[in-house]
Every structure is written in structure tokens, then in C-alpha cells.
C-alpha positions in Angstrom: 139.8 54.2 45.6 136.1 53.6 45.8 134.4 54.1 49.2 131.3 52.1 48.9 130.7 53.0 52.7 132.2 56.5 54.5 134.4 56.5 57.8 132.2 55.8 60.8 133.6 59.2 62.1 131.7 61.0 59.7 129.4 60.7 62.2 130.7 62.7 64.6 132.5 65.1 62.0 129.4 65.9 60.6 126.6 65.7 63.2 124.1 68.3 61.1 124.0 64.9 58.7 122.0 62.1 58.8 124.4 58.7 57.0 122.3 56.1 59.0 119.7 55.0 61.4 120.1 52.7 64.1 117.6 50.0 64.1 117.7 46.2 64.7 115.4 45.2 61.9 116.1 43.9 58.7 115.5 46.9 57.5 117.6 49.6 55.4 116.7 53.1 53.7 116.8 52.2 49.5 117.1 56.1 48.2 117.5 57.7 44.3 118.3 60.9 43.6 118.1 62.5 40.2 114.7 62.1 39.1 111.8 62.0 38.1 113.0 60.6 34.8 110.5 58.8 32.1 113.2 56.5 31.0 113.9 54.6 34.2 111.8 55.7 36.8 108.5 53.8 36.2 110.8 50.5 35.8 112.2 51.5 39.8 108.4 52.0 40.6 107.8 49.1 39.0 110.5 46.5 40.6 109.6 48.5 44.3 106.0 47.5 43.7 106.9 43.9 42.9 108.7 43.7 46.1 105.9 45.4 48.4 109.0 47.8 49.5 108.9 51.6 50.1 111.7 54.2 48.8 113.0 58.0 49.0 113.4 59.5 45.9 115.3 63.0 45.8 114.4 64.9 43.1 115.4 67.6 41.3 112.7 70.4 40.9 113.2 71.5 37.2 112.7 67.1 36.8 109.6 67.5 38.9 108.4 70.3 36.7 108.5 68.6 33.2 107.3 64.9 35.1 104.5 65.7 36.9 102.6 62.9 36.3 105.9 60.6 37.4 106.2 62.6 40.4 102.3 62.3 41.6 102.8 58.4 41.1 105.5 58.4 43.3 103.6 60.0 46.0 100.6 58.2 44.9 102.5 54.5 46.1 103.4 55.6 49.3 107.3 56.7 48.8 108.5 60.1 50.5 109.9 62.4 48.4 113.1 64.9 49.2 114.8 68.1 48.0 117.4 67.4 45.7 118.0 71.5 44.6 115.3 72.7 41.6 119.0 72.9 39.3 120.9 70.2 40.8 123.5 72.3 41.9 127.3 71.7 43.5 127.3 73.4 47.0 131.6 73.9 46.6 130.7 75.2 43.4 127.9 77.6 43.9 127.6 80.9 45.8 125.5 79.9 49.1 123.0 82.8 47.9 122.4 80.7 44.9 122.3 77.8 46.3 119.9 78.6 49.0 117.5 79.9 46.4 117.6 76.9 44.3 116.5 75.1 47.5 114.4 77.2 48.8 112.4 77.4 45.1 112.1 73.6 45.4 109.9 73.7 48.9 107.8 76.5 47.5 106.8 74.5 44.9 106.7 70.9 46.3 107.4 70.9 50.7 109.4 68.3 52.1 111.1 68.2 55.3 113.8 66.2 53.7 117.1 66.8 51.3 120.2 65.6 50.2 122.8 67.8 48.2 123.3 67.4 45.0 127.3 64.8 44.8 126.7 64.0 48.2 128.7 67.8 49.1 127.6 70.9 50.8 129.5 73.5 52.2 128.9 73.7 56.9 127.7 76.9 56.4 124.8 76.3 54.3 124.2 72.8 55.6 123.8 74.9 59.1 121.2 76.8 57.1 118.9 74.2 55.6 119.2 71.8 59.1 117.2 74.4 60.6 114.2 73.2 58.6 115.2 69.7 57.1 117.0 66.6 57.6 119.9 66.4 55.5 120.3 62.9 54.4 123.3 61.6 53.7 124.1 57.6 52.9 126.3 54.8 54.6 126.3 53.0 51.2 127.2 54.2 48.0 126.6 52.0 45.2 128.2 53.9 42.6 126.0 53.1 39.9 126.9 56.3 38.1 130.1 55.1 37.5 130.5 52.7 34.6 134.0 51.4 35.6 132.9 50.2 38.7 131.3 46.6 37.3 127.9 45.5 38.4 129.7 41.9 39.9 131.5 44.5 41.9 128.6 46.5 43.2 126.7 43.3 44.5 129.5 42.1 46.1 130.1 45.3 48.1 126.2 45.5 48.5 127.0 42.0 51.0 128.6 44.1 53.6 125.1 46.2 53.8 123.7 46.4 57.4 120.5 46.7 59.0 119.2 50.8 59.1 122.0 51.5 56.5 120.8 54.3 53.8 121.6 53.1 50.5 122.1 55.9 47.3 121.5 54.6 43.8 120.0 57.1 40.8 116.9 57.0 38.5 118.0 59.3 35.6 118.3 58.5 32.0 122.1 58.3 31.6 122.0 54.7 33.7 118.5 53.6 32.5 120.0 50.6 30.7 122.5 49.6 33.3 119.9 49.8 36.5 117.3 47.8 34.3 119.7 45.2 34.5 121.7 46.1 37.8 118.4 46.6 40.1 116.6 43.2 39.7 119.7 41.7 40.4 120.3 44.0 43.9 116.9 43.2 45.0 117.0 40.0 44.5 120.4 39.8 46.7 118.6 42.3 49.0 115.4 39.9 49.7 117.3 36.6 49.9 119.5 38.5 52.8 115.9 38.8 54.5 116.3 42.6 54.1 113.2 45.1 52.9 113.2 48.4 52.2 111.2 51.7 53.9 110.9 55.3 52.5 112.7 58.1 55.2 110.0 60.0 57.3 111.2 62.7 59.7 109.9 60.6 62.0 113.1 57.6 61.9 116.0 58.7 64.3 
């Protein structure tokens, strides 16, 4: 069964996480985690530009490291940037020591007050950790564009039920480049004629 959008109660189950804002504007939070990547990520930079709309990108350090150029651009058209882990690491997988560090080598290289782990999972104890510092950003819509038995018509239908100050997850790294060149233009599109637009996460939105 695919949850395109999480209980409400993870809310209150999980208070150190952020899955939306509350806003009355027609307004939501467009995010992609994974990149930098060459293959896709100036197209997403591309279609956000067309559209005048502002985005989070989480990245993932080593990504950062052989994309510098990509990542400077991001920055360079105004979207925020967040810690995605330098290894993109599984918190249920990983010792918390390890984990940490792979976090931790991310800010020392490029500071953000924002992350989201790596599957959309991570362990209370070291999400207790990193709140101290960050917001941990979650999402109250999944797209699943990751998953190529979930159909594009099916994603765009789901993306119908999106509200305003909802933080939306899609990806930007090269094993969806072809379906997101297609899928994107098409979720924009559906996005704009809803009267929504789209604004990058600062620490700042509660």
C-alpha cells in the first residue's frame, strides 16, 4: 500500500519532525533529495526558473563534492540547501556514531540548519541529537517518483489532494532523470493551474 501522505498523528508521534507548515497561502514546500546530479538537476533548475518558484534541495555531500559547480548554481538562484548525510546513509541501518559523523562531515563542509534523513528514517535517539542544531524535515507528500510501478497518471492524481503549507519530496538523481523530465513539467503544470507556487524552507517558516 502506497502512502502518498503519512497519518496526521505523526505529528504528535514525532514532534522533533517537521511533515508540514501551517499556512493559508497557496503555498507548499517543493523539496529533492539526492543530488546534485548533472543528469537531471540543471533540467529541475531549469523548469523552477520557468515557473519563478523557489525549492529545498537535500543533498548528499560526497554529490556536493564532485558537483560543485551544480551546487553553487543552486545557491546562486535563491533555493536553500539541506543535509542529506555526506554518504547517504540508513539511520536503522547504521551505528549512530557513524551516522552522526557522516552528518556532522556534511556541515563542516557546507552549513545548513536544515536536514532530512536519508529514506525518510532515523532512529529517536539520533534525531534527538541532530534537533539540537537543525530542523529535521520531513514531508506530508510523498510522490514516489523513485518507484517505477507507481505510474506517473497515478502520481498526479494523488498530487490533487495536495494542500496549502504541505512539503512535497521528489528526487533529482540520475536513476529517474528520464521519468522526472517527463513527470515534472507535467506536476507543475497541475501545480500552477491549482494556483499553487512553490518556496524553498528557511528556519525561519514555523
Amino acid at each position: 500500500m502506497k502512502l502518498f501522505k503519512p497519518p496526521r498523528l505523526t505529528n504528535w508521534v514525532f514532534p522533533r519532525l517537521r511533515w508540514r507548515f501551517s499556512i493559508s497561502e497557496q503555498v507548499v514546500f517543493i523539496t529533492f533529495d539526492d543530488g546534485p546530479n548533472p543528469e537531471i538537476t540543471p533540467f529541475v533548475l531549469d523548469l523552477l526558473k520557468e515557473y519563478n518558484w523557489k525549492a529545498t534541495f537535500f543533498c548528499v555531500g560526497e554529490n556536493v563534492r564532485k558537483y560543485p559547480e551544480l551546487f553553487r548554481r543552486i545557491l546562486n538562484e535563491g533555493h536553500t540547501v539541506g543535509n542529506h548525510t555526506m554518504k547517504h546513509l540508513n539511520s536503522i541501518k547504521t551505528e549512530n556514531e557513524l551516522y552522526l559523523e557522516s552528518f556532522r562531515e556534511f556541515e563542516e563542509t557546507y552549513p545548513t540548519k536544515l536536514f532530512r534523513p536519508p529514506y525518510g528514517r532515523i532512529k529517536p535517539s539520533v534525531a534527538k541529537e541532530i534537533a539540537k542544531t537543525h530542523q529535521i524535515i520531513m514531508w506530508s507528500w510523498l510522490s514516489y517518483d523513485y518507484d517505477l510501478s507507481v505510474s506517473n497518471e497515478r502520481i498526479l492524481s494523488e498530487a490533487k489532494r495536495i494542500k496549502p503549507g504541505e512539503i512535497l519530496v521528489l528526487h533529482d538523481n540520475s536513476k529517474i532523470a528520464e521519468r522526472q523530465k517527463e513527470l515534472l513539467p507535467q506536476l507543475f503544470r497541475q501545480l500552477k493551474e491549482a494556483e499553487f507556487c512553490s518556496e524553498a524552507i528557511s528556519v525561519s517558516v514555523s
